[in-house]
C-alpha positions as CSV (number, residue, x, y, z in Angstrom):
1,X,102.4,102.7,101.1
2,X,103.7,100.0,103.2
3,X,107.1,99.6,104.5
4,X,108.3,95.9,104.2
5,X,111.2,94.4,106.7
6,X,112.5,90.8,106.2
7,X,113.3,89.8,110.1
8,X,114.0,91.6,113.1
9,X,117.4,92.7,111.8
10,X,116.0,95.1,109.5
11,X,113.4,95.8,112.1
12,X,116.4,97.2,114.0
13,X,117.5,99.3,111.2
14,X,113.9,101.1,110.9
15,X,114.2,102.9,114.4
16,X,113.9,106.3,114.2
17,X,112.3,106.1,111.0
18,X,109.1,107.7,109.6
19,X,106.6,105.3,108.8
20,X,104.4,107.8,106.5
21,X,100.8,107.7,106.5
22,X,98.3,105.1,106.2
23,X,95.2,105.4,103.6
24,X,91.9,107.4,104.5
25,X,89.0,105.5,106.1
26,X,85.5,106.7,106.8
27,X,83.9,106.5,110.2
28,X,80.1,105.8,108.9
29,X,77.5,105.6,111.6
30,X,77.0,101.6,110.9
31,X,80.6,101.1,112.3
32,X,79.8,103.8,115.2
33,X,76.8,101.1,115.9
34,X,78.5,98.0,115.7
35,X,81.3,98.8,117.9
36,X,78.8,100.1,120.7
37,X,77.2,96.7,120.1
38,X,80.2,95.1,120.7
39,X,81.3,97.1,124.0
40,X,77.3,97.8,125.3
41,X,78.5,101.8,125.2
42,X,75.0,103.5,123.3
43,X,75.7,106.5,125.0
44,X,73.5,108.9,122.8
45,X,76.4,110.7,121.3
46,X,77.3,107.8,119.5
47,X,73.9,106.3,118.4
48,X,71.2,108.7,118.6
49,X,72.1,111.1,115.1
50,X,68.7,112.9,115.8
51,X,69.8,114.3,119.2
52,X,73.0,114.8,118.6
53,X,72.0,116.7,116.1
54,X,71.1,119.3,119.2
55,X,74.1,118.2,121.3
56,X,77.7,119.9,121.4
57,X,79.2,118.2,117.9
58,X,76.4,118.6,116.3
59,X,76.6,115.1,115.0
60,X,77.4,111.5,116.4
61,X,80.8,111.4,117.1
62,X,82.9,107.9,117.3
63,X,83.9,106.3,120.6
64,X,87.6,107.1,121.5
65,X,88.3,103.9,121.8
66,X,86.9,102.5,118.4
67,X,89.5,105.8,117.0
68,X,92.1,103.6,119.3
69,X,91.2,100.3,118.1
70,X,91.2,101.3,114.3
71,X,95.0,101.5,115.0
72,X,96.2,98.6,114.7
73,X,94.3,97.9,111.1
74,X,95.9,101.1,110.0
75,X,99.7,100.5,111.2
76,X,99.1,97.1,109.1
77,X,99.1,99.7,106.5
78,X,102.6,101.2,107.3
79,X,104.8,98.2,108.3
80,X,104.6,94.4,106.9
81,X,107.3,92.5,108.8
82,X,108.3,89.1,107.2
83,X,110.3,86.5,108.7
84,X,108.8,86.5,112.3
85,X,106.7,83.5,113.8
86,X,104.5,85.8,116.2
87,X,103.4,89.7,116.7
88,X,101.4,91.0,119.6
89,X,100.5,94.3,120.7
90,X,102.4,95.0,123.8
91,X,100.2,98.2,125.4
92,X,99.9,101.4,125.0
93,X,101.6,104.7,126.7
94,X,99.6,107.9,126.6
95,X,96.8,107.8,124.7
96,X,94.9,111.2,124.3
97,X,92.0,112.0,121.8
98,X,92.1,115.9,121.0
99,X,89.3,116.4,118.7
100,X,86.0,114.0,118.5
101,X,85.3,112.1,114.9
102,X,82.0,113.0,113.8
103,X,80.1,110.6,112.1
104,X,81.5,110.7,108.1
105,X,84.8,112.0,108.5
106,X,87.7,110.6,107.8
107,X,90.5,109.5,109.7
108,X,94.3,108.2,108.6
109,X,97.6,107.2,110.8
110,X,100.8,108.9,110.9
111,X,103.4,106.7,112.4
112,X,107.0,107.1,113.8
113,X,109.1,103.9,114.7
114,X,110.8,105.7,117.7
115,X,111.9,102.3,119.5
116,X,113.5,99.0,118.3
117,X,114.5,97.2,121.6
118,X,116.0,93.4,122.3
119,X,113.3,91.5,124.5
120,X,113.6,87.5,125.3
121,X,113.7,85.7,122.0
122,X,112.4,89.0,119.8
123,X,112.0,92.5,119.9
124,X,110.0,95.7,121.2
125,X,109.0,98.5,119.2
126,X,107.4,101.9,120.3
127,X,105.5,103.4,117.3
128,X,104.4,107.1,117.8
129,X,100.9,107.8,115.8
130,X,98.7,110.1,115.4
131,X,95.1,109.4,114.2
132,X,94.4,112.5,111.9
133,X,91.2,114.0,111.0
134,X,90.7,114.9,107.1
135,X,90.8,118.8,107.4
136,X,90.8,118.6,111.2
137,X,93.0,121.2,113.0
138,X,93.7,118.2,115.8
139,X,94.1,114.8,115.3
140,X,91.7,112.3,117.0
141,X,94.0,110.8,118.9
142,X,97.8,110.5,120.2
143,X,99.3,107.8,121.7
144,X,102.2,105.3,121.9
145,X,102.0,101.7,120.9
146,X,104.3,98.6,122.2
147,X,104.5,96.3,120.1
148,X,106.5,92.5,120.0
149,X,107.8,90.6,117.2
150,X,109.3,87.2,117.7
151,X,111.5,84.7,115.8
């Protein structure tokens, strides 16, 4: 269930807060393939399902950084802000993937708005999230986003 703000004043108000969790998504192998298309990464891990059948996950397992870039479509699912002209992701501060996705699993967000700071004509948040596995005893990945929302 989304959180919506109206401006950054309410932004403001949010930090600190629990964002909740995003819906489940399923990593299928066609997405595994397309996003080693779109980076030229076909490491056999990702796109080979008959040898890493033998190999250490017993299954293709998703890039890292397609779990990393399925953030932002998830946090979309957590916070709608209204009432600003422009939002851009801002970076990222320590970004680690504990467990591998295997190929069918699925994965949801679990976000924190830890930050709401004043930057030149807008703001900056920091959102803490954690990129769970369904049933996983580790979540894919960790990480800190920056994010900027101008008036």
């Amino acid at each position: 269930m989304s959180i919506t703000v109206n401006g950054l004043g309410e932004l403001k108000k949010l930090a600190g807060s629990d964002l909740g969790t995003s819906e489940w998504i399923e990593v299928t192998q066609e997405r595994i393939n397309t996003f080693a298309d779109a980076t030229g990464d076909h490491q056999w891990i990702h796109v080979d399902p008959e040898k890493a059948e033998d190999g250490p996950f017993g299954a293709t397992i998703a890039h890292g950084y397609l779990t990393l870039s399925l953030f932002i479509p998830l946090f979309t699912e957590l916070l709608d802000v209204r009432g600003v002209t422009t939002k851009v992701n801002y970076g990222l501060n320590k970004v680690r993937f504990p467990a591998p996705v295997r190929v069918g699993s699925r994965i949801r967000l679990a976000g924190r708005l830890v930050d709401v700071s004043d930057v030149a004509g807008g703001v900056q948040v920091a959102v803490e999230g954690a990129i769970e596995i369904e049933g996983g005893a580790k979540p894919a990945a960790v990480l800190q986003s920056l994010s900027r929302f101008y008036a």
